[in-house]
C-alpha positions as CSV (number, residue, x, y, z in Angstrom):
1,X,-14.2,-27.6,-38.3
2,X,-14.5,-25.5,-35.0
3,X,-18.2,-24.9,-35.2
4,X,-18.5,-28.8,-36.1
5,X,-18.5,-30.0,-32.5
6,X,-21.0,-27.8,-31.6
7,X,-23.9,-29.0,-33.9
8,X,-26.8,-28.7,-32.2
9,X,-28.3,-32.1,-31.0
10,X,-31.1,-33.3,-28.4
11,X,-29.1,-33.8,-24.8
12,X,-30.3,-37.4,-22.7
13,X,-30.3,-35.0,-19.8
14,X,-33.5,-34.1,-20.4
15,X,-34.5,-37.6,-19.5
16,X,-34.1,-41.0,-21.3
17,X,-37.8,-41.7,-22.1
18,X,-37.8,-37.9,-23.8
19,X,-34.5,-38.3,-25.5
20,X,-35.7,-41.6,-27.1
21,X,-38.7,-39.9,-28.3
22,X,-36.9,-36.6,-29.6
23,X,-34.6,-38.7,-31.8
24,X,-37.4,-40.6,-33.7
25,X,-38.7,-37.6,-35.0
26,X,-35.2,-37.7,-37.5
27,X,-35.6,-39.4,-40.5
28,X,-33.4,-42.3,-41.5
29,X,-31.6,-41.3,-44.9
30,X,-31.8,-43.2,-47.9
31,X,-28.6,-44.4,-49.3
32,X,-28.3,-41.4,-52.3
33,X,-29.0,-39.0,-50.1
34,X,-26.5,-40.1,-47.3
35,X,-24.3,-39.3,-50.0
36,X,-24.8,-36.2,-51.2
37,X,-25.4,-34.9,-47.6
38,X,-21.6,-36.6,-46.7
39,X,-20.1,-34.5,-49.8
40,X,-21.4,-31.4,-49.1
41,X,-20.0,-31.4,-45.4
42,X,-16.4,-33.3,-46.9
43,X,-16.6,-30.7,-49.9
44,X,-17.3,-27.9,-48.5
45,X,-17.8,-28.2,-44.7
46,X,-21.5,-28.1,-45.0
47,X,-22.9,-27.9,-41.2
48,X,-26.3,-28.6,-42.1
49,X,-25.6,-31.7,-44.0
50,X,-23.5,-32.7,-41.0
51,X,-26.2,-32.1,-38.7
52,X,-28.6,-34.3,-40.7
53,X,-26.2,-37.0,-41.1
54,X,-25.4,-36.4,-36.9
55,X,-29.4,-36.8,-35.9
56,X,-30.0,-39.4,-38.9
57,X,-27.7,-41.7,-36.5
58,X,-28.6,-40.9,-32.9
59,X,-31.2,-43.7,-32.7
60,X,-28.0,-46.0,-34.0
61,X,-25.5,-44.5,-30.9
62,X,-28.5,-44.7,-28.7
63,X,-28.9,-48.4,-29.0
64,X,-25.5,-49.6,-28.9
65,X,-25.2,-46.9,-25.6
66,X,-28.0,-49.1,-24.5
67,X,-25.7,-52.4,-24.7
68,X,-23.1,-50.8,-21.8
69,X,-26.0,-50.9,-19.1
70,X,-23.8,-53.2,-16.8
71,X,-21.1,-50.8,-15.7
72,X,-22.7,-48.8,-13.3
73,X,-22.9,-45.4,-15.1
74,X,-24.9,-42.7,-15.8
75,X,-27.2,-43.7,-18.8
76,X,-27.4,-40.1,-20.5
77,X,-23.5,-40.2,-20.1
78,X,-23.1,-43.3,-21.7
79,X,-25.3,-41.5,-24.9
80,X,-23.5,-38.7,-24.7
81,X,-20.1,-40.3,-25.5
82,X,-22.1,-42.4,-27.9
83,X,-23.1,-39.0,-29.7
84,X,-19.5,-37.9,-29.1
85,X,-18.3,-41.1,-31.3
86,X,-20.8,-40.7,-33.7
87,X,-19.7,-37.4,-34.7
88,X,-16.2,-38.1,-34.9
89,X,-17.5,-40.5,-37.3
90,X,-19.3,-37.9,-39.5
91,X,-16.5,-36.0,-39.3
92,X,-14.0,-38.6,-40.7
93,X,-16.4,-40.4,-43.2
94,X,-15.6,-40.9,-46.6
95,X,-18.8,-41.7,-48.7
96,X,-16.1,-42.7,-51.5
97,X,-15.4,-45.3,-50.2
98,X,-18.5,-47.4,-50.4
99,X,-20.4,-48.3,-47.3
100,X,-23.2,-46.7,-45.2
101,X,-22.5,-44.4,-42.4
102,X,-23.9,-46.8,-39.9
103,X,-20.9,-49.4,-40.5
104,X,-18.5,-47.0,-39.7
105,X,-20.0,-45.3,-37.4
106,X,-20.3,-48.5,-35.0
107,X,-16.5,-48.5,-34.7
108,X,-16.1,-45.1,-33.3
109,X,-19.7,-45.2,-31.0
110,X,-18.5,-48.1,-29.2
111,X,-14.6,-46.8,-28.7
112,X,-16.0,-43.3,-27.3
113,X,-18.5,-45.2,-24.9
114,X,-15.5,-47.4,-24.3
115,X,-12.7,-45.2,-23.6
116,X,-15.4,-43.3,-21.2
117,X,-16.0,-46.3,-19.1
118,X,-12.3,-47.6,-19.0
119,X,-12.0,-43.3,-17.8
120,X,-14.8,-44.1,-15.5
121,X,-13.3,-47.2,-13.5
122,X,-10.5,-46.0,-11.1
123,X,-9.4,-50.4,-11.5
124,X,-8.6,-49.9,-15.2
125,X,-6.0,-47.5,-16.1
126,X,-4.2,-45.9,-19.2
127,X,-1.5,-48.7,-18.5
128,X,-3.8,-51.5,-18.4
129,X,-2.8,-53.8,-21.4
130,X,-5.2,-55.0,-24.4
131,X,-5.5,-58.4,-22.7
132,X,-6.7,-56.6,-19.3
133,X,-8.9,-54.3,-21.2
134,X,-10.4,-57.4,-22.6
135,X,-10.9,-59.0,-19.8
136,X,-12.9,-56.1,-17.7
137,X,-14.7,-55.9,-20.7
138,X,-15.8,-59.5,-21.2
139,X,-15.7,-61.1,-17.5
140,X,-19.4,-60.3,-16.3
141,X,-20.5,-61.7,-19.5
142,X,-18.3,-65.1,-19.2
143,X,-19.5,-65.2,-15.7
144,X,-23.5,-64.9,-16.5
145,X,-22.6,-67.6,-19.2
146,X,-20.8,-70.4,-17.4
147,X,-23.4,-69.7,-14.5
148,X,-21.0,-68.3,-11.7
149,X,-22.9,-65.8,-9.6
150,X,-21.0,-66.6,-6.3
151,X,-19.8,-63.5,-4.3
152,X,-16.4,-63.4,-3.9
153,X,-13.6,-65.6,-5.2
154,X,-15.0,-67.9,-8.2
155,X,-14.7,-71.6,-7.8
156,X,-11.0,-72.9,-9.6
157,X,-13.2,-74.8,-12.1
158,X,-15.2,-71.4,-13.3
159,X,-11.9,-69.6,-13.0
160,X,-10.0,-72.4,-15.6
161,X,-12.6,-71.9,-17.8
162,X,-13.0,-68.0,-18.3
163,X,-9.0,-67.9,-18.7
164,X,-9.1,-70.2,-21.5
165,X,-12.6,-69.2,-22.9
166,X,-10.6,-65.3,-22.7
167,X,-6.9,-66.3,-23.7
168,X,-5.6,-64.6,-20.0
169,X,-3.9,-66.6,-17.2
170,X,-5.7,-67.8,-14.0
171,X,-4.5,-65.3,-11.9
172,X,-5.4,-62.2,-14.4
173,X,-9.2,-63.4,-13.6
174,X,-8.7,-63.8,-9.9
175,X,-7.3,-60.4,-10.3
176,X,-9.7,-58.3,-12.2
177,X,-12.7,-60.4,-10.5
178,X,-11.8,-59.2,-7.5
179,X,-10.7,-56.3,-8.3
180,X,-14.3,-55.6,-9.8
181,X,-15.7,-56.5,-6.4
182,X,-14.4,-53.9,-4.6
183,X,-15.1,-51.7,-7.0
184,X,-18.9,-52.0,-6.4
185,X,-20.2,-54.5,-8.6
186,X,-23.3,-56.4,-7.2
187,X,-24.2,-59.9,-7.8
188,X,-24.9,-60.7,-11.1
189,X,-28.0,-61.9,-10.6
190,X,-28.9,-59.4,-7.8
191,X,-32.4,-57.4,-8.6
192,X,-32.3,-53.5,-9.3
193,X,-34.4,-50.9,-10.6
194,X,-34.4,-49.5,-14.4
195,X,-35.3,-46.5,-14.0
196,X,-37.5,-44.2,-16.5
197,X,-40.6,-46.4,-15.6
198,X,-39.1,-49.8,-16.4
199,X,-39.2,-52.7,-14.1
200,X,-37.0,-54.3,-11.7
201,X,-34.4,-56.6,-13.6
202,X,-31.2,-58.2,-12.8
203,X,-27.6,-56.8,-13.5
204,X,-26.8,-59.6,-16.3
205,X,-29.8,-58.7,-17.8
206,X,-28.3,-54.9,-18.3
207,X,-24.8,-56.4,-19.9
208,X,-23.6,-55.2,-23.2
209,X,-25.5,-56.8,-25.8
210,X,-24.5,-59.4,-28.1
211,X,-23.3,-56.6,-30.8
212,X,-21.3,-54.6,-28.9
213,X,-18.1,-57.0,-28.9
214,X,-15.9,-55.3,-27.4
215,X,-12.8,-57.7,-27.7
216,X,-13.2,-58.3,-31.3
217,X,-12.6,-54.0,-31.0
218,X,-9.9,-53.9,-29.5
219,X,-7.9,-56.3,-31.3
220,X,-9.6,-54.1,-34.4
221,X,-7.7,-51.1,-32.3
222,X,-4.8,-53.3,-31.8
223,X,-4.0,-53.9,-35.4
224,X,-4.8,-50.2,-36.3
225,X,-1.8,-49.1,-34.1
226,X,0.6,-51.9,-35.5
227,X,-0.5,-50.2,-39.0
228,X,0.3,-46.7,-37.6
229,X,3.6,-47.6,-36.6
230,X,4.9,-49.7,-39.8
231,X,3.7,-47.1,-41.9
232,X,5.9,-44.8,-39.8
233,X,8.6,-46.5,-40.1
234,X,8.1,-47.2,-44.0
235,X,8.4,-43.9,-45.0
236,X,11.9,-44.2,-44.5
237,X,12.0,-46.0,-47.7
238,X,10.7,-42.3,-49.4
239,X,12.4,-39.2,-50.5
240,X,11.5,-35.8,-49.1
241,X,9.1,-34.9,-52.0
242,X,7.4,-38.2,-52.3
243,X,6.7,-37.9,-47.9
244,X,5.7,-34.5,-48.3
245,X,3.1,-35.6,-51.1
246,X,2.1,-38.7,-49.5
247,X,1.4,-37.0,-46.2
248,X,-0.6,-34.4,-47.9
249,X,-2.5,-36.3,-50.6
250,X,-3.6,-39.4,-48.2
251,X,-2.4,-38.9,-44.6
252,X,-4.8,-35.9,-43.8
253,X,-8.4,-35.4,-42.9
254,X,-8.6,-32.9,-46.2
255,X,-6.5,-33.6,-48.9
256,X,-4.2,-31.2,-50.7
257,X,-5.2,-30.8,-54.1
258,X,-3.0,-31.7,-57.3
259,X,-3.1,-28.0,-58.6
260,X,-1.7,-27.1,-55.1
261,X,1.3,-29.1,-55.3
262,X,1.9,-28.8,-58.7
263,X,2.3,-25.2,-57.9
264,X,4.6,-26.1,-55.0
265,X,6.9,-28.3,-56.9
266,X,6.5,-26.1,-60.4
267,X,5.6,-29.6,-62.1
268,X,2.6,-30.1,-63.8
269,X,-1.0,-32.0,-61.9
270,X,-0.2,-35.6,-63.8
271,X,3.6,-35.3,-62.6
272,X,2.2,-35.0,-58.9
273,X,0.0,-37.9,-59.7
274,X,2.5,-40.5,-61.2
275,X,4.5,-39.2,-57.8
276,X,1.8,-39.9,-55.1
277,X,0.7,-43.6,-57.1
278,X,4.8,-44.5,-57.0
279,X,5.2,-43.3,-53.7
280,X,2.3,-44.9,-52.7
281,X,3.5,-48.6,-54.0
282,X,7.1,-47.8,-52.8
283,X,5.0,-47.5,-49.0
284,X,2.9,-50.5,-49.2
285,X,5.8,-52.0,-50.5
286,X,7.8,-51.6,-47.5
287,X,4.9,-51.9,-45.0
288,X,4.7,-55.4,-46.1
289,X,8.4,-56.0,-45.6
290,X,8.2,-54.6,-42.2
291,X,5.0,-56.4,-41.2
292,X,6.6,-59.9,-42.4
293,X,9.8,-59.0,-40.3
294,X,7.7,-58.7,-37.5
295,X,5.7,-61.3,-37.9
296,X,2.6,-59.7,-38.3
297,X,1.9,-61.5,-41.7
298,X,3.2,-64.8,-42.8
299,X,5.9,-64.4,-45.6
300,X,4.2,-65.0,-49.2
């Protein structure tokens, strides 16, 4: 894996209107071979199929980059952590499972470009909840819609309606709005300059596009944690050998093999497997206990 992160790729430093055109000359991948390229680099760590599968995608990070226009930063940046994401998602991509590259891929673009902007904004800190995160994320966007491009404090009425439209209290827009304010932000509908040869447009029309919903994300993120932290505490509910082959069978970015710990434990390959499958059903056994205790699913 250390030589993975340094796959060579073409840098949007170079310019945006360059970049673009460098990473149309990479050919999308038909489904088959997508495939075989993602086994050879989950099989055996093959750098070249994870290159192809990298620059196969960039046009895909690029795109979605383009949707966080609004906030003020540095376009090649933006791509960059968009590239960043998109190899983490190489990296972790199981073709076994079923579904292109691109679907998962989306997930892990837009929490790299994410977590860079929310890095970005001195107003939006590691201890900002999911709500507030939400809410920086989605206020420009519920402004441009409900027509409120007044500097300044927003009229009560505009303010009512974003709270509810977001599911945050009155005074958490009045908050982050002005918050925003001094941080920079111009006028919605204030003119500026694209850039790269492109005309003069106004701020809303550089907000994240349509796609890139960013709260449906985080409560995406949101649930992933819970999930981390049941299955946590439901391996209680396992014995030492059964968390030890669990953790190594299904818990790591490359799998131990059967013949490994059938070596280990001096038991033979099908042993290890009736093991890991009751182990497994013991875990998601538990999780389910633990999630209906909480309340994060309704009892059956």
């Amino acid at each position: 894996m250390s030589n993975y992160k340094n796959l060579p790729a073409p840098s949007p430093e170079q310019g945006l209107n360059r970049y673009m055109q460098e990473i149309r000359k990479f050919p999308m991948l038909e489904p088959e071979e997508e495939y075989m390229l993602a086994k050879r680099w989950t099989d055996h760590e093959d750098t070249e199929a994870a290159h192809k599968l990298v620059t196969s995608h960039l046009r895909l990070a690029a795109k979605i980059a383009m949707g966080y226009r609004g906030y003020g930063l540095p376009q090649a940046e933006v791509i960059s952590e968009a590239n960043v994401g998109l190899m983490q998602a190489v990296k972790r991509f199981d073709p076994e499972k079923g579904f292109r590259l691109a679907t998962y891929a989306m997930w892990w673009i837009r929490a790299a470009i994410q977590e860079y902007i929310l890095r970005s904004w001195s107003l939006v800190k590691l201890g900002t909840t999911s709500a507030q995160k939400k809410l920086f994320f989605n206020l420009r966007k519920a402004k441009a819609r409900i027509g409120a491009y007044e500097d300044g404090d927003m009229h009560p009425d505009n303010v009512k309606r974003i709270a509810t439209d977001l599911g945050v209290t009155e005074a958490e827009v009045v908050s982050m709005n002005r918050r925003m304010s001094k941080g920079g932000d111009a006028s919605l509908n204030a003119m500026i300059g694209g850039g790269d040869g492109d005309s003069s447009a106004e701020w809303q029309d550089w907000l994240e596009d349509d796609d890139a919903d960013t709260a449906a994300d985080y409560e995406a993120k949101d649930e992933l944690d819970t999930r981390r932290k049941l299955l946590v505490q439901a391996m209680d509910v396992l014995n030492d050998r059964e968390k030890d082959i669990i953790t190594q069978r299904r818990l790591q970015d490359a799998p131990v093999t059967l013949e490994d710990l059938s070596g280990k434990y001096n038991v033979s390959r099908e042993r290890i497997r009736q093991i890991e499958v009751r182990a497994f059903e013991k875990l998601q056994e538990r999780v389910r206990e633990l999630a209906t205790d909480k309340g994060v699913i309704e009892p059956a």
